[in-house]
N, C-alpha and C positions, 0 to 999 in steps of 0.2 A: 799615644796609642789608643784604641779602640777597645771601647767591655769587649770587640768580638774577640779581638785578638786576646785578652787577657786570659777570656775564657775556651781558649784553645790549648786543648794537650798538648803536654810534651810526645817528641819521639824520638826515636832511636835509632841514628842512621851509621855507617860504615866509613871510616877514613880510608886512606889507598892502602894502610898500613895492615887492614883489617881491626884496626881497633876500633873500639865503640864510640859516639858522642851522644852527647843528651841534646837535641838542638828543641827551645820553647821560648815563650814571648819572655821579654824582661819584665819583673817587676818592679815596686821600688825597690822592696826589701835585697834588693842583688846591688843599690849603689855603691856601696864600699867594694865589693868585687870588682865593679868594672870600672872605678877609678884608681884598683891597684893593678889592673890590666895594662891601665894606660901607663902610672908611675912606674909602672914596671920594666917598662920599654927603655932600650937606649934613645940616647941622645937622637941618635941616626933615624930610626925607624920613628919615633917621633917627627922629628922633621919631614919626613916621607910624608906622616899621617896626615899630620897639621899643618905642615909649611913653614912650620916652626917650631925650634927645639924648647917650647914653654911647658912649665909641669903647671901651670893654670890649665892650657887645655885637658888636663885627665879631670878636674872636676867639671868644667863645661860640660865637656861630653857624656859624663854620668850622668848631673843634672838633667839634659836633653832628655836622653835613655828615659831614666824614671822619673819622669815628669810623670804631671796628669794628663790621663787620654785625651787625646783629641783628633779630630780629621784628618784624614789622610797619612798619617806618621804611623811605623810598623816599627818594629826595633825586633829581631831574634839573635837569641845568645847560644855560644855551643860552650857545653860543659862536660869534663868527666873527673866520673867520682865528687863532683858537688864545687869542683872550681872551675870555673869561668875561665876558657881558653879561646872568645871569639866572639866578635858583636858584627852586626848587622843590620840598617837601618836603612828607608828611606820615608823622604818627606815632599810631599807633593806643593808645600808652601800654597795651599789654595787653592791651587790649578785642578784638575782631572786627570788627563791622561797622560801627565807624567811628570816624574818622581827625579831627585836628588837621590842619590846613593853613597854611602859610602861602608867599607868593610874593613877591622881591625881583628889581629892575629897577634895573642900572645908571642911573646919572642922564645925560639928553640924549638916553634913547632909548624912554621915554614917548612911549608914542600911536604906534605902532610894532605892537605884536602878540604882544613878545615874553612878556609874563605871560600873555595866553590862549592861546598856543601853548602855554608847559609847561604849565599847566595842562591843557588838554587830553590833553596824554599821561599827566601823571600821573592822572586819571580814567580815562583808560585802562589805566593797569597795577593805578589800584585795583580795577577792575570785577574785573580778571584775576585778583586776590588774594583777592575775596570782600567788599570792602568796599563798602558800599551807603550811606554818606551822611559827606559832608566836612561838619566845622563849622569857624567863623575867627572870630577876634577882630580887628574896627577900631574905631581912634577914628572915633567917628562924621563926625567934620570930613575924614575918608579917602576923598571921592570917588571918586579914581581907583580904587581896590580895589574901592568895592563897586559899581562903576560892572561892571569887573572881573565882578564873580559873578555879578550881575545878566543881564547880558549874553550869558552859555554858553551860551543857551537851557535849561538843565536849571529846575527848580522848586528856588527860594530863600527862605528864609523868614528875617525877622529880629525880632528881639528887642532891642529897646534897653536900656541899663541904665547910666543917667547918661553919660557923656561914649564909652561905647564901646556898640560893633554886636554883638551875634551872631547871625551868621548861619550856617544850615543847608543844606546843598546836598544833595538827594538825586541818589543816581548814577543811576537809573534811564534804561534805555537808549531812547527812543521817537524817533518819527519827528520832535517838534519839535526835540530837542537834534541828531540827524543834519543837517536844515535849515539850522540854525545854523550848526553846522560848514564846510556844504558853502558858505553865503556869503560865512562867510568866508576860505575857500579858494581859491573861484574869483574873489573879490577880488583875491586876492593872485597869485592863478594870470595872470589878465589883465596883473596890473601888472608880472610876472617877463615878459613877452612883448613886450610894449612894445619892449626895443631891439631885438629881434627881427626885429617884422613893422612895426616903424615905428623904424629906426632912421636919427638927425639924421648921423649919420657911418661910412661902409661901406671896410673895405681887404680887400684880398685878397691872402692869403701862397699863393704861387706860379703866379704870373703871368711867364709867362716871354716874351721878346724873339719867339721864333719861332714862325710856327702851328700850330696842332696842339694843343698843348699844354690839358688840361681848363681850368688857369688863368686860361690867357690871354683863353678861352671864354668865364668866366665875367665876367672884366673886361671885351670884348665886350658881353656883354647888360646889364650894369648904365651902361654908358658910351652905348650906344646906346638903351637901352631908354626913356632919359629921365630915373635918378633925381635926384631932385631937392638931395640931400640933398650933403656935400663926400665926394667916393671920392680913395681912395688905392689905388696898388699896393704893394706890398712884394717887393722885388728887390735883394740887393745890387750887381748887377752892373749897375743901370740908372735912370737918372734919371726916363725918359718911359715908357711903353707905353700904345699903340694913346691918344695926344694925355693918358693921365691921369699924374700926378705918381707918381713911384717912392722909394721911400726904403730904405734900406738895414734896418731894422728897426722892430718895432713903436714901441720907444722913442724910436725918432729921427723919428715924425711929428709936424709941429705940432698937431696937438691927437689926444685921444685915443678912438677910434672906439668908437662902439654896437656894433658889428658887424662880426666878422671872419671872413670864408670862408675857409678853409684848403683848399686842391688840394697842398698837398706829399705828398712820398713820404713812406708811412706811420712808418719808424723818428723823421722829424723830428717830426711831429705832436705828442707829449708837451711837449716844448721849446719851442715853439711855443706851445702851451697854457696852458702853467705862464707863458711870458712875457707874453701876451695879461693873462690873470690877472693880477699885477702891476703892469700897467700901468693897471689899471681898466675895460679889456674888458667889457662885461656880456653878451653871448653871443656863438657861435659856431657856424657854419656847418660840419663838416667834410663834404665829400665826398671825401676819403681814403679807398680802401677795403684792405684786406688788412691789420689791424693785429691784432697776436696778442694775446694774454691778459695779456702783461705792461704791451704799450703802449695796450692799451682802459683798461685799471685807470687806467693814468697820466694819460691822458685825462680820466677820468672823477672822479680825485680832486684834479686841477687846475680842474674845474669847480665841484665841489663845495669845494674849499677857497677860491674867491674868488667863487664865487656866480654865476658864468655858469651862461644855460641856453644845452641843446646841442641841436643838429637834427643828427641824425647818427650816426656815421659811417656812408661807402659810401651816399650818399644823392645828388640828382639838383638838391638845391638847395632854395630858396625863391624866393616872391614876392610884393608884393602893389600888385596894380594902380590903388589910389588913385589919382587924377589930380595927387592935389599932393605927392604920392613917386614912382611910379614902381619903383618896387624890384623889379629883376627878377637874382636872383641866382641862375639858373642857367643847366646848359647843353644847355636844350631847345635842338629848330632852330629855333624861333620864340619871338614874344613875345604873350602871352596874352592876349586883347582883356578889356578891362576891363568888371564885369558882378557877379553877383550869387550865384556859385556858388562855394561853398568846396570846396577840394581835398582833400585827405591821405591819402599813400598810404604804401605802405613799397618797395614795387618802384619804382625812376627809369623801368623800362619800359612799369609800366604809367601812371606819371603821364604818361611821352609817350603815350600809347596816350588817356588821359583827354584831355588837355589838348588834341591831334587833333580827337579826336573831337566836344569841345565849341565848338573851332573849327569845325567844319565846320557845326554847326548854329544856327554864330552865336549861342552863350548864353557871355556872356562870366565872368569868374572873378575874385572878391572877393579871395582869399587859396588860395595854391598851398604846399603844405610836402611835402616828401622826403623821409621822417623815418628812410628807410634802415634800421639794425640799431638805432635807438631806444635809445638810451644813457637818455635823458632826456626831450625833449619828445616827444609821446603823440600819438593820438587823442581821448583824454580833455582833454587840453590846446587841441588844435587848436576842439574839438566848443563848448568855453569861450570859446575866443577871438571865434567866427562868433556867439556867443550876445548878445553885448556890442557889437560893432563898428559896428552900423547898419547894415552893408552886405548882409550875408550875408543870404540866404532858402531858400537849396538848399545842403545838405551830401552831399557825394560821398567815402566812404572804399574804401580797400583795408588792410584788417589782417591781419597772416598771423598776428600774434600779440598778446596781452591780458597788460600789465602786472598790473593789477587792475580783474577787469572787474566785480567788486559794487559798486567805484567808478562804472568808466565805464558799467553801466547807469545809475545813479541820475544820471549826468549825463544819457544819451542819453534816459531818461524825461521830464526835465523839456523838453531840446532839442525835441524830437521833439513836444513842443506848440505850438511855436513853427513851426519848418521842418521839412521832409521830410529826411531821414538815410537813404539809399540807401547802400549797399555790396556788394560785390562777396564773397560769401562762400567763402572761399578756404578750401582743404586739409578738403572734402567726402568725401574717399576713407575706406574702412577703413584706410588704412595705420598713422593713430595709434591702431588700438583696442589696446588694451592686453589683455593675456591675463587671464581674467574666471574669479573662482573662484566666482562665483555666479550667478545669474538678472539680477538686476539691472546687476552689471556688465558682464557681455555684454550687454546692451542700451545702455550706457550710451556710446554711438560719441561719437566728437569732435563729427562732424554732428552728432548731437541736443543736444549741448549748447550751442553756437551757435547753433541754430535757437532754443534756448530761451530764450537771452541775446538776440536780436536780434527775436523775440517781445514778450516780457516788455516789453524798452526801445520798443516802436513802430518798429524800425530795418525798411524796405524791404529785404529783403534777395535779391538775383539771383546768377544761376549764371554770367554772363560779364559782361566788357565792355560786347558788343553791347546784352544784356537793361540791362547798367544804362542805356546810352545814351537805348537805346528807353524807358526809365520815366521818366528826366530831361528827355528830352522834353515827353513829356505831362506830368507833374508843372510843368515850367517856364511850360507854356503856356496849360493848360487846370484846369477848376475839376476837383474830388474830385468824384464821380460820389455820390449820395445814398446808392446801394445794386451789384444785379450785375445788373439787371435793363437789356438790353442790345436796342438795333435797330439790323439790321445793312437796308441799301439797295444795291443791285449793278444793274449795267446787264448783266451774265452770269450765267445761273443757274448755272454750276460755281465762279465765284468767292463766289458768296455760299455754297455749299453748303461750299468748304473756310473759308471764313471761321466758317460753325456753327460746324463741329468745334472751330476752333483756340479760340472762344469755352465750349464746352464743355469742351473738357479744359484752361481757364485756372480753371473754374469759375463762369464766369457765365454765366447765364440772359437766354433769347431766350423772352420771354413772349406770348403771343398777345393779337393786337389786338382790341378791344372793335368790334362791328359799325357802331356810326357812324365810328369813325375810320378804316374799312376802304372806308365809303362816300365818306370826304372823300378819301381817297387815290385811290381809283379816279376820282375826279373831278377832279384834276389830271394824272394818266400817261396814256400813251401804251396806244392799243387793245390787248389780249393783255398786259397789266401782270399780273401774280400778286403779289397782297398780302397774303402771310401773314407771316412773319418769319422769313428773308429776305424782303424785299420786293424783287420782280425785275423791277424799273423796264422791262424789253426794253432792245435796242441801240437803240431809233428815241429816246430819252429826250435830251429838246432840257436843254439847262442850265436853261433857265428851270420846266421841270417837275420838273425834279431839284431845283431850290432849294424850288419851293414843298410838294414830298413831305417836304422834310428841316425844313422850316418847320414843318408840321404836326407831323411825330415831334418835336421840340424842344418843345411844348405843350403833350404828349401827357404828361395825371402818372403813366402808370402802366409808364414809361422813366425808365434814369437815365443812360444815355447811348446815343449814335450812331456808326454804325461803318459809314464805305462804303467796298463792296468795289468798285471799278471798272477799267476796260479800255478802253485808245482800240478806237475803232471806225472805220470808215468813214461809216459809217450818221447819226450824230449826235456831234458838241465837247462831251458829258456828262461828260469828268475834264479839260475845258478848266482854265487857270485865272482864268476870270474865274468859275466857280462857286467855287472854296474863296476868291476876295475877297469873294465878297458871304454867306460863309455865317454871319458871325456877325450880317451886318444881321435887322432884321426887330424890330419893334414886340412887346411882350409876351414877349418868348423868356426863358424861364429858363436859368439857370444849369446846363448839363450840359455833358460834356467832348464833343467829336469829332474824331474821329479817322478818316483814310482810309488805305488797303489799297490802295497803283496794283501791279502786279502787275508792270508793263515796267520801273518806276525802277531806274538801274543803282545804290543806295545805300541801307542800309538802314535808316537814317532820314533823312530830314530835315524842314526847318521850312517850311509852303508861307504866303507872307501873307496876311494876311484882311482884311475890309472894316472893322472895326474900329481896325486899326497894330499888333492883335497880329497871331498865327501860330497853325497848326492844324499840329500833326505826323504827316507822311505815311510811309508803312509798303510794303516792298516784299515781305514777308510778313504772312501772318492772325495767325501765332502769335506773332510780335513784337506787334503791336496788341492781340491778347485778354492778352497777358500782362500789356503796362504797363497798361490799365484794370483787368484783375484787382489788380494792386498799389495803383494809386490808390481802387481800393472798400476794401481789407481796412484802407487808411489812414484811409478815411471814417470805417468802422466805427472803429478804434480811438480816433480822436479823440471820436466822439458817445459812448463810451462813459465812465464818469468815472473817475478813477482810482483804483486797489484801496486795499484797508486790509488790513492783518495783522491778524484778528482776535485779541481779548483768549481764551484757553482759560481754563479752570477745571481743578481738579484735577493742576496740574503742580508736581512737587516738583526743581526744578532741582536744589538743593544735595544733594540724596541721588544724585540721577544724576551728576552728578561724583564725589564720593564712591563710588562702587559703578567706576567710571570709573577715578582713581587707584587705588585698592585691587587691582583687576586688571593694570593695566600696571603696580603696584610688585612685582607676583610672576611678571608675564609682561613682564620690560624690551620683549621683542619685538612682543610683540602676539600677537594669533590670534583663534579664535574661541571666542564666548563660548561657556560649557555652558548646559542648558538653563534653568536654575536663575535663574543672574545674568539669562540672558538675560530670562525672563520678569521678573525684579527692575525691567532698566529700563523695561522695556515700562509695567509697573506706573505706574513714577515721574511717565507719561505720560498714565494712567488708557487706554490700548489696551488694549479688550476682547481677550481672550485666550479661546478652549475650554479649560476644567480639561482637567487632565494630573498623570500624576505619576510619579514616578522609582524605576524599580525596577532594583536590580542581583542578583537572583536572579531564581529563577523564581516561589519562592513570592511572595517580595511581587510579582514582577505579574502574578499569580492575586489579588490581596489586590487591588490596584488596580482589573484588571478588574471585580471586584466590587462596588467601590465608587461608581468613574464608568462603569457600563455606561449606553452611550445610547438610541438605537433600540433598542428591543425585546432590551435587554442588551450588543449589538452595541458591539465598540471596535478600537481601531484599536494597534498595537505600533509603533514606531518604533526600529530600533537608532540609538545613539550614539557617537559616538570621536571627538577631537577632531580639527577638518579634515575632517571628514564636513559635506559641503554637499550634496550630489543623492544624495539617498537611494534616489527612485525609479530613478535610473541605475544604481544600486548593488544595484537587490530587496534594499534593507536596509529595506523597507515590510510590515506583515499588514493586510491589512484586513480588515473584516468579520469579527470573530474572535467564537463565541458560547460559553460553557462555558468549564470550566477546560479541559476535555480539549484545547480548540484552541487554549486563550493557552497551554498548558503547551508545546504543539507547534510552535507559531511562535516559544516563545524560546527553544526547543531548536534550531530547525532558525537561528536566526541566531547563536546562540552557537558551535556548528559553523561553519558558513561564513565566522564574523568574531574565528575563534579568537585572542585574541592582538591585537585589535585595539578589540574593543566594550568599553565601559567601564559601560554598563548598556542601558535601555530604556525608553521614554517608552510610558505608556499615554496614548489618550486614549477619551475617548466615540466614537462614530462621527458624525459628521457629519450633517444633513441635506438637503436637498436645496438647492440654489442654485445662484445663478451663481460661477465660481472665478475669481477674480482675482488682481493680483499687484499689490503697492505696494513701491518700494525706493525707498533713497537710496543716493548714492555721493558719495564727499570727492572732487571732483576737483581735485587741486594746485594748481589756475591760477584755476579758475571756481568752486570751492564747493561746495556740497552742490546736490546734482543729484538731486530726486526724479522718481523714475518711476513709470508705472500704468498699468495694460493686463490684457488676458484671460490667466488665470492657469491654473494647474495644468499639468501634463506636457507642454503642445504651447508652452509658456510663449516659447520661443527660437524652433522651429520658423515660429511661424506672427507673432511680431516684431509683433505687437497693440499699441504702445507708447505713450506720449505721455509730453513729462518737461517739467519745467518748473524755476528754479533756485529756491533757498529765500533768503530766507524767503517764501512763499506766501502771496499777497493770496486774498480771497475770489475775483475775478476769475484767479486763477490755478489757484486749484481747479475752479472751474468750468471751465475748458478744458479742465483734466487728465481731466475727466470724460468731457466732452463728445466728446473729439478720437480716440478710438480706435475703428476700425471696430465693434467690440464695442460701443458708447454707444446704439444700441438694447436691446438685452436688457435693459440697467438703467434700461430708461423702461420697460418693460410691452411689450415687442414679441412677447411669444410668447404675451398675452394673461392672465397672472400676475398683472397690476399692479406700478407702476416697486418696485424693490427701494429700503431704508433708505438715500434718498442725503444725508438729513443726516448720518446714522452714518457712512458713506464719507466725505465730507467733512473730519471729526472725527477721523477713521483716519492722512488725509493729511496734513490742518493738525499734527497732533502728531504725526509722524513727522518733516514740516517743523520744528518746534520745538525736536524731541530733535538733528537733524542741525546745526544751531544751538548750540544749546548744549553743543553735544560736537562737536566738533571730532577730539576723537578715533576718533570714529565715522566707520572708513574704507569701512565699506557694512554697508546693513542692508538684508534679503531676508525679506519676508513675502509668503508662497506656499506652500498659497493662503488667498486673504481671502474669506472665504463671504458672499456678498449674499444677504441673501433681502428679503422685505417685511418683516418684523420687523424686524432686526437685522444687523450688518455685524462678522464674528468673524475676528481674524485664527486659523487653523489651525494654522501652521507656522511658525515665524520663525528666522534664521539673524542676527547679528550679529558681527561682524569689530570689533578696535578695533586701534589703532597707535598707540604714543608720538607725539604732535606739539603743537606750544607752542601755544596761540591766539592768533590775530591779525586786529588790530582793521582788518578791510577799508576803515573809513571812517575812520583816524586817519590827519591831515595827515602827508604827507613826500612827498618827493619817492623816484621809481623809484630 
């Protein structure tokens, strides 16, 4: 084995069973374990291993294991509780690209998960190593094994040869093998939740005698709230509380609970923890908050060493309202009406704020979780559990923060097929922008990269409470609108006129009505009726003309939903409610959503009932109502649309781009930016058209250069260099337009003066032609990944914040937005009468830029600006790249946070 591998954490990943394992490299110090792994074995399963029933092979194979490190050989082990239930090896024997494998499973714990878990990581570290295809040797009669290989989802090939297999695993990384992983992941993720959100037995450590107390609270709601399942307190000092049995410790209840909520004071917690553990606990509720660095860790390595999962700390609880559980373990003021909307939040304030609100509108709640400072259980977890359960069809989050979120998109893409994913997109401010040494960075805000995670995934994403309220609403109650094409009906022309607007700046469109349907409308309302869109029914507008006007619009194909703006009157009962009972009756009506605007409601939403036993959600503002139909259209659209592929590129040399990669961070441990040299190298690796250029550190060779790449009409362009030179033009370290030696002589005179002591040479290039200037970057963001950008480029690049980003890796569907999405996205269709510029080449610019920030990890931003569109051809000009020491890590390899 390898110092790397030695010196790689352990972690903590998920069996099918939901139990924990420890999987980390072997040491020596593990021999004696994993030569009583092998002793341990039958007869049989030895033979299986080794081909033969010998108890020499368990020392062999130890010895192997905890040898001293050496090339090519990886060894990982899975343990729990501190024994050794699984090894994992291979050994390249010298070669490079690939590897001997083999994988042993304590006996009694087949059928379990734990050979395709390590294996999995160890595909993982071989990807990470360069090795691109496992081979193994079984006796053919070794089911389990090649059931085993089979099964990865990767491509397996086998070869018989009398009584044994050989087969072939290529590592190749695709969307099937991801798949795979991820089922069985969330397999396993479901079944870790289990004593969780359905646990047969619930106590609660610190529950104390007097009121007040959060404890006592929460034993309160779970005693009253119904559950069904047997509850205990835990209290040394009391037998009984609030009628439930008390017992002096965990160990001293008669049986031993699923599930245990902890309210004690934070220093007990660890203690606590670690006893739960031991006792066979399988998760834990903590709403303890204020616990420091030393007592989280304890916490958190008491979970992880007996395999509880945690909700928590400083968290507001769980629930879930099944009729035949009950489980209401927290300490809202109330108990959550049972229903179909999953919760999860990280604020307890704002799940009261949620769980209010959803009361109020009478849409009751599947599964509620608190998930507080998120030690462990997730959004990603929660998003899993509503996918599975039967119950769930509306998902409500608040996340302030993202464990891994190339995980939880790929979760919330597949979700988000199924139910709506509304959240509440929190910490919008610049505050997190980080100080930007380049173009790209400074554009790169916290907001835009949410935006583009919550994009990409289908996630509805709103700016408050209120807006999400208002969208859960209509999402709950009414169908996805086809398209944004919008009729709004008012018994007041000023409410329908603010109602346009708020439909306007939601982004949907108020289409004008075809001349029969304007005749059928007229011929239902009231004398003095104006029927354009608004349709301004007058105040004299009886219910019954107001149903049969909203009859017709509902019929009407060239609407995709209805929107009345109304106002009691004196005059006519038109926002009575015996009109929104009878608005979903009526013969032939299709399928659109409606929604009403009353303008006096003291509340601002709620659910009015309809003649059908559903509800139609009422609005006491236009701009809450055009908002959630604008959200329910952009969800239509995302749904009818089909989902992306990562296109296959040509011309990409990974192995040289890594290669050019280490090479530079083993001479720069720190990083920096690249010169222009390497830079254009990787570019290359990428096949990114590049404008010739070339490197001169006197004056004559760049008279020599000039002469060689002169463009337009001789015409070239000088660029001074020195390393940490990004904005050149900031800098007038730029000449343009330079014709003759006389003027290249005089602009490298006049920067060599100016950058005395600082320039290192100077870039010629051709001069440019005409186009459009653009900008394409990526940035590594720490938490979320490679974050490319694209927008209108050159020198107003910041100023004028032309932007759109989207995360990598880049579906065709994601390039096209990137395109499409910047005010600038006319000019590159032909808007100035030119004809559209090379937007397959832009494409192709993007997609392998997306590629290279993939496969380089250490690519902490790259800054091309600007990129020249014309109708021919799409040239990057100018490019700046940044690299930084950082390990690669596999976003989608099982473990737990």
């Amino acid at each position: 084995m390898t110092d790397d591998v030695l010196n790689r954490p352990p972690v903590h990943a998920l069996l099918t069973d939901g139990t924990t394992v420890c999987i980390r490299p072997v040491l020596p110090g593990d021999h004696d374990q994993l030569e009583g792994l092998y002793e341990e074995m039958s007869p049989e399963n030895l033979r299986l291993r080794f081909f033969a029933a010998s108890r020499r092979s368990a020392t062999a194979a130890a010895d192997r294991a905890c040898a001293a490190a050496r090339p090519g050989y990886r060894a990982l082990l899975a343990e729990t509780k501190g024994q050794v239930i699984g090894l994992a090896e291979y050994d390249t024997g010298g070669g490079r690209d690939s590897a001997e494998i083999s994988v042993a499973v304590a006996d009694g714990l087949h059928h379990r998960g734990v050979g395709t878990l390590l294996v999995e990581h160890l595909v993982s570290a071989a990807r990470s190593d360069g090795v691109t295809t496992f081979t193994a040797d079984a006796l053919s009669e070794n089911r389990e094994v090649l059931r085993l290989f089979t099964d990865l989802g990767l491509d397996v090939t086998r070869r018989f040869e009398g009584a044994e297999v050989r087969c072939t695993i290529a590592l190749d990384e695709d969307d099937a093998y991801l798949t795979a992983v991820e089922a069985r992941g969330r397999a396993a993720d479901v079944a870790s939740l289990v004593p969780l959100l359905r646990p047969k037995a619930v106590a609660v450590v610190g529950a104390g005698r007097k009121p007040g107390s959060v404890g006592r609270a929460l034993l309160h709601h779970l005693h009253a709230g119904g559950y069904t399942g047997r509850l205990f307190a835990v209290n040394p000092g009391a037998t009984n509380i609030l009628g439930v049995p008390s017992y002096p410790s965990i160990t001293s209840l008669p049986r031993t609970p699923d599930l245990v909520v902890i309210a004690a004071p934070a220093p007990a917690v660890p203690t606590v923890a670690e006893e739960c553990g031991k006792a066979g606990v399988r998760a834990l509720v903590v709403v303890s908050a204020g616990l420091d660095g030393t007592q989280a860790q304890a916490l958190l390595t008491a979970c992880r060493t007996h395999g509880m999962r945690l909700v928590g700390p400083n968290c507001l609880g769980i629930s879930n309202t099944d009729p035949d559980l009950g489980l209401d373990a927290t300490f809202a003021s109330g108990h959550p009406k049972p229903g179909s909307a999953g919760v999860a939040v990280q604020s307890g304030g704002v799940g009261i704020a949620l769980l209010d609100g959803l009361s109020r509108l009478g849409i009751g709640v599947s599964t509620f979780a608190s998930l507080g400072d998120k030690y462990d259980v997730s959004g990603n977890d929660m998003l899993q559990w509503w996918e599975s359960d039967g119950r769930t069809d509306l998902a409500l989050l608040h996340l302030e923060s993202f464990g891994n979120p190339q995980a939880f998109s790929r979760t919330a893409r597949r979700v988000t097929r199924r139910m709506p994913v509304l959240t509440v997109d929190a910490g919008r401010t610049d505050a997190g922008r980080r100080a930007a040494a380049s173009h790209t960075a400074a554009a790169a805000t916290r907001t835009m990269t949410r935006q583009a995670l919550f994009t990409q995934a289908g996630i509805t994403a709103t700016h408050s409470i209120g807006e999400l309220l208002a969208t859960a609403a209509l999402f709950h109650t009414q169908p996805h609108p086809a398209g944004t094409r919008v009729a709004i009906v008012t018994n007041a022309g000023g409410a329908g006129v603010l109602t346009a607007d708020a439909c306007a700046e939601a982004g949907l469109v108020l289409p004008q009505f075809t001349p029969g349907l304007v005749d059928d409308l007229l011929a239902v309302l009231p004398s003095g009726a104006a029927v354009g869109n608004p349709v301004d029914a007058t105040a004299a507008v009886s219910e019954d003309q107001l149903r049969e006007c909203v009859d017709r619009l509902m019929t009407y194909p060239g609407i995709d939903a209805v929107l009345l703006a109304l106002v009691p009157t004196a005059v006519a009962a038109a926002t009575g409610d015996d009109l929104v009972r009878a608005l979903t009756a009526g013969p032939g009506r299709q399928a659109r959503p409606v929604a009403i605007v009353r303008l006096e409601q003291d509340v601002a939403v709620s659910l009015l009932p309809a003649a059908d036993g559903g509800t139609i959600p009422s609005y006491a503002e236009p701009q809450a109502a055009a908002r959630a139909l604008a959200h329910a259209a952009r969800r239509a659209a995302w749904l009818a649309r089909p989902a992306g592929t990562v296109p296959a590129l040509v011309g990409v040399d990974t192995g040289r781009a890594r290669q050019i990669t280490e090479t530079y961070l083993a001479a720069h441990p720190d990083g920096g930016w690249l010169d222009p040299l390497i830079c254009a190298d990787l570019l290359a690796c990428y096949d990114i058209p590049q404008l010739p250029w070339a490197w001169a550190d006197t004056e004559d060779d760049a008279v020599l250069a000039a002469e060689r790449l002169g463009g337009v009409d001789g015409r070239v362009v000088m660029k001074a260099h020195w390393p940490g030179l990004v904005h050149k033009s900031e800098q007038h370290a730029v000449h343009l337009d330079l014709r003759g030696e006389d003027q290249v002589r005089a602009a490298y005179q006049d920067l060599e003066s100016r950058f005395a002591g600082l320039m290192t040479g100077v870039v010629v290039q051709p001069l440019a032609g005409r186009g459009t200037e653009l900008f394409a970057g990526v940035v590594q963001d720490d938490v979320f990944g490679p974050l490319v950008l694209f927008g209108l480029g050159g020198t107003a690049t910041e100023v004028l914040a032309d932007h759109a980003a989207r995360l990598a890796p880049l579906t065709d569907h994601d390039v096209h937005d990137l395109i499409t999405a910047p005010r600038c996205a006319p000019l590159l269709f032909g808007a100035r009468g030119n004809g559209p510029v090379d937007l397959e080449g832009l494409e192709q610019v993007l997609l392998r830029l997306s590629r290279m920030a993939e496969d380089l990890p250490q690519l902490a931003e790259a800054d091309f600006n600007p990129v020249l569109a014309t109708p021919g051809q799409v040239t990057v000009l100018d490019a700046r790249i940044r690299l930084l020491p950082r390990r690669p890590q596999d976003p989608y390899l099982r473990r737990l946070r």
